[in-house]
N, C-alpha and C positions, 0 to 999 in steps of 0.2 A: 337569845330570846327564846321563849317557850310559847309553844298554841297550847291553851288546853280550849278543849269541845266537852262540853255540858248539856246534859236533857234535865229538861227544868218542867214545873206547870208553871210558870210566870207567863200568862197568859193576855195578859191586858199593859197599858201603859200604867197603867194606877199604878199594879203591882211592879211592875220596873221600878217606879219610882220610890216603893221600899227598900230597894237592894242598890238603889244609885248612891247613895252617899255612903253606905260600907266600901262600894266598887272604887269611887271616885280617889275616895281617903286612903286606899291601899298602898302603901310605899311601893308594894311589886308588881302593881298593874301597872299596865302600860297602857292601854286600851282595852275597852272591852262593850260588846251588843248584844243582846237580845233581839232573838226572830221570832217575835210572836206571831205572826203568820206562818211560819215553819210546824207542820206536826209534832213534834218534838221540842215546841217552843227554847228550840238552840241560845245557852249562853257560848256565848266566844271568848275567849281574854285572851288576850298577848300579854305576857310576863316576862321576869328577869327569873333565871333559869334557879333562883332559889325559893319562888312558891309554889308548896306542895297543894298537891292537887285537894287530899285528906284533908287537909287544914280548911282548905277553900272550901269545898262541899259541908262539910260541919257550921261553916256561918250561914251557908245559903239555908240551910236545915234550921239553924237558929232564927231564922226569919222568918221562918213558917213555911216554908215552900221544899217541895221535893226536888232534889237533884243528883245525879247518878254520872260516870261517864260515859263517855258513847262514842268510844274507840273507831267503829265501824263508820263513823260519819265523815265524808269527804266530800272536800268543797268543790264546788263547780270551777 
């Protein structure tokens, strides 16, 4: 299993709700949240250790929304 940590502006639930059924339907997610509360409105996903990060970022970007990684982020 793979973490990837994402800095997103998915900033509301609406726009969650843009990116959930890409997220949902993913064969390589396993899970995955958004912390709209979070300054860095954090995506999370737990994957199977064959999806690419680059791949991933490119649909979140196809959706309209900025997203970057954010290596320096560690969980509480």
């Amino acid at each position: 299993m793979k973490l990837i940590i994402l800095r997103t502006d998915i900033k509301t639930k609406k726009e969650v709700k843009k990116v959930k059924s890409f997220l949902n339907a993913h064969p390589q997610i396993i899970n995955w949240s958004v912390d709209v509360e979070d300054i860095d409105n954090v995506l999370r996903i737990e994957s199977t250790d064959q999806l690419r990060e680059t791949q991933l970022i490119e649909h979140i970007k196809e959706r309209g929304f900025y997203c970057e990684d954010l290596p320096e982020y560690l969980p509480v």
